[in-house]
C-alpha positions as CSV (number, residue, x, y, z in Angstrom):
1,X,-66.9,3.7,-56.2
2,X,-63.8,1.7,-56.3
3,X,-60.6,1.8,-53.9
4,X,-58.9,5.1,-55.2
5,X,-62.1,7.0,-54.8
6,X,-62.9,5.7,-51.9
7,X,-59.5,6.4,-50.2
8,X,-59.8,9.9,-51.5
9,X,-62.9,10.8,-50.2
10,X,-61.8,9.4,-47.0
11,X,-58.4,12.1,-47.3
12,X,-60.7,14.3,-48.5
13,X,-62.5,14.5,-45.1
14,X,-59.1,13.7,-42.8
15,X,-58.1,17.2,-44.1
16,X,-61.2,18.5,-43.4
17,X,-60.6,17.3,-39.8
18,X,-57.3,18.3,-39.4
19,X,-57.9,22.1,-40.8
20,X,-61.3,22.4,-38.4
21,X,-58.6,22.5,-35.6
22,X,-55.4,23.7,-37.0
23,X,-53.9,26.9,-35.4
24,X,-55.9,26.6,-32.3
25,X,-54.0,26.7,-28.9
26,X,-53.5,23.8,-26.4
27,X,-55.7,25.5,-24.3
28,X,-58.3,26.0,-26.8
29,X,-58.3,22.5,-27.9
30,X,-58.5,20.9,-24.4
31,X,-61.8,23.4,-24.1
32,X,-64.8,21.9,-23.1
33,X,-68.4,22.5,-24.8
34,X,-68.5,22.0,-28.3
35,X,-70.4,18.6,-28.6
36,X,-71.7,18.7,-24.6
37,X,-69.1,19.0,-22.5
38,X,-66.1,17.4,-25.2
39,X,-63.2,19.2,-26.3
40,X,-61.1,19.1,-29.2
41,X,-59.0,16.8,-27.5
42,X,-62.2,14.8,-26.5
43,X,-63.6,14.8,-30.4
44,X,-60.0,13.7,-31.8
45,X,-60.0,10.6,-28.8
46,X,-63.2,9.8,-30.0
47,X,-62.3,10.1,-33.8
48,X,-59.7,7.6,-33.0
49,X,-61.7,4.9,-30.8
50,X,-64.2,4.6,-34.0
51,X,-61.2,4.2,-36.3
52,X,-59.8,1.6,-33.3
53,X,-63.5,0.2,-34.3
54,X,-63.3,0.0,-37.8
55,X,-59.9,-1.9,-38.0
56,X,-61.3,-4.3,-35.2
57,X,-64.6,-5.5,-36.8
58,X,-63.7,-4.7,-40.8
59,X,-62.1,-7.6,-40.9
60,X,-64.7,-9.6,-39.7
61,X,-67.2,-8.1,-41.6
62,X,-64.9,-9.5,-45.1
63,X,-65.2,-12.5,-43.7
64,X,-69.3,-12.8,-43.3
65,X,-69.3,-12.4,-39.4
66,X,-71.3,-10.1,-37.8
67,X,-69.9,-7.5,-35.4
68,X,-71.1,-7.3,-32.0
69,X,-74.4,-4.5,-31.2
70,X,-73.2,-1.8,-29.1
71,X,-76.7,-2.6,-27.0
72,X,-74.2,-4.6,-24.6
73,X,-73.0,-1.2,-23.5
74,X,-76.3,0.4,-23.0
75,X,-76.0,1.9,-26.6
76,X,-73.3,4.1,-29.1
77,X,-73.9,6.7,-26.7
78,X,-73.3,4.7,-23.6
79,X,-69.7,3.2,-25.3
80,X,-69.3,6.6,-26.4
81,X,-69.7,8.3,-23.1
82,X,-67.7,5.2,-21.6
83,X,-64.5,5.6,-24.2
84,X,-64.6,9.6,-24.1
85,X,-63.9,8.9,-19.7
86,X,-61.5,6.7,-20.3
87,X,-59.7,8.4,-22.7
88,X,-60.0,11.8,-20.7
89,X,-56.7,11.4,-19.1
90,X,-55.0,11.1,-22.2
91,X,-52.7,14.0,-22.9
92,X,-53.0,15.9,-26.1
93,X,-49.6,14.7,-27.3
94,X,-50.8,11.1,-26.5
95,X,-54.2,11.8,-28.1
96,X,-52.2,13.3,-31.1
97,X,-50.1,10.5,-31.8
98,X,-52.5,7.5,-31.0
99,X,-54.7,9.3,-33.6
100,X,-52.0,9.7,-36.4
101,X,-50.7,6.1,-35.3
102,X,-54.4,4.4,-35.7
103,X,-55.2,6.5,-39.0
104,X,-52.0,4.9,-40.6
105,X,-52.8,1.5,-39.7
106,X,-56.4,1.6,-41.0
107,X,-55.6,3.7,-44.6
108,X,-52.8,0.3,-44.5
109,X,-55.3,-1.5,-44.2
110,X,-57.7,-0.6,-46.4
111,X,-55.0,-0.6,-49.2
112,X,-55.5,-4.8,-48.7
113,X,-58.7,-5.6,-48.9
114,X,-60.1,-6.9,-51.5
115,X,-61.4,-4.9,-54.2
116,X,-64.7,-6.3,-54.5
117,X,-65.4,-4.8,-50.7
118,X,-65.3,-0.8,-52.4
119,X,-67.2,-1.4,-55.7
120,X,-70.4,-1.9,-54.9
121,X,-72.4,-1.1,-51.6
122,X,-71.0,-3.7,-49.1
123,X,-71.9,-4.0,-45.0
124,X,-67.8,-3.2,-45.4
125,X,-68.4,-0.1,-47.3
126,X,-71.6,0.9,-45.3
127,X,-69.4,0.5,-41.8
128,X,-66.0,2.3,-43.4
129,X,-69.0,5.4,-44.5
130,X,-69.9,6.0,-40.7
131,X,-66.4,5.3,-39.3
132,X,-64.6,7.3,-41.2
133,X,-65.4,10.3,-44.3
134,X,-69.1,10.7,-42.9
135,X,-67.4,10.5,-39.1
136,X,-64.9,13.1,-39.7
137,X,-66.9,15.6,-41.3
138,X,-69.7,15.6,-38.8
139,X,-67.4,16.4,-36.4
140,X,-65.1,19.3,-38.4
141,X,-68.4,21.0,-38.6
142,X,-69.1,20.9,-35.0
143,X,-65.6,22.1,-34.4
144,X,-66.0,24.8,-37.1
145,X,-69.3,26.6,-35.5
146,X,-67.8,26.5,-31.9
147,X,-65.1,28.5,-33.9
148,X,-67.1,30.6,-35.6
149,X,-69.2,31.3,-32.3
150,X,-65.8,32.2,-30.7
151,X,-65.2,34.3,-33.6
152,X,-62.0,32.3,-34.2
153,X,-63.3,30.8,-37.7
């Protein structure tokens, strides 16, 4: 796969995203239970602090390093849990924006690195796969079956 196919697949899956949870209400999307007790709101925050994750420790990763485990916060469900509280208090507008805001920095991004990073399977690649197209579409399913259970699908 090389960078435009790669950037496709990730826009591919942004709009998959962004359609899961178009038309709903601000009410609906501040609605608690469909991963647990996370809401829309709570899914796009989350969305965000892994794409806050990817610009962080891609770079490093180009560069041979090795990003820190997530064992030093008792696990990915631990920092999840841990980032999904502190983000709570965010408004919707705010978790909006900071998502549109960070999703333009990292498709920037991406758009430098070098191309030898999308054409063959890279720890780059492998860490872009989970933070992103694979990311986005695990959770527009979630959001589409706690729509369809609503009977808002």
């Amino acid at each position: 796969m090389d960078r435009p196919a790669l950037l496709e697949r990730i826009r591919s899956a942004w709009e998959a995203l962004e359609r899961s949870h178009a038309g709903l209400s601000d009410a609906q999307l501040i609605q608690p239970g469909i991963a647990g007790d996370w809401s829309v709101k709570d899914i796009l925050a989350h969305v965000t602090t892994w794409e806050e994750e990817s610009l962080k420790y891609l770079p490093l990763i180009i560069e041979g390093g090795q990003p820190p485990r997530y064992a030093r916060y008792g696990g990915i469900d631990a920092f999840n849990a841990m980032m999904t509280t502190q983000k709570r208090g965010l408004s919707l507008a705010d978790v909006r924006e900071k998502m549109h805001e960070v999703h333009a920095r990292l498709i920037e991004f991406l758009q430098g690195v070098p191309e030898a990073q999308f054409v063959r399977e890279t720890r780059f690649r492998r860490r872009l796969r989970l933070d992103t197209y694979r990311h986005y579409l695990e959770h527009a399913r979630a959001i589409g079956q706690w729509r369809a259970k609503l009977g808002d699908a």
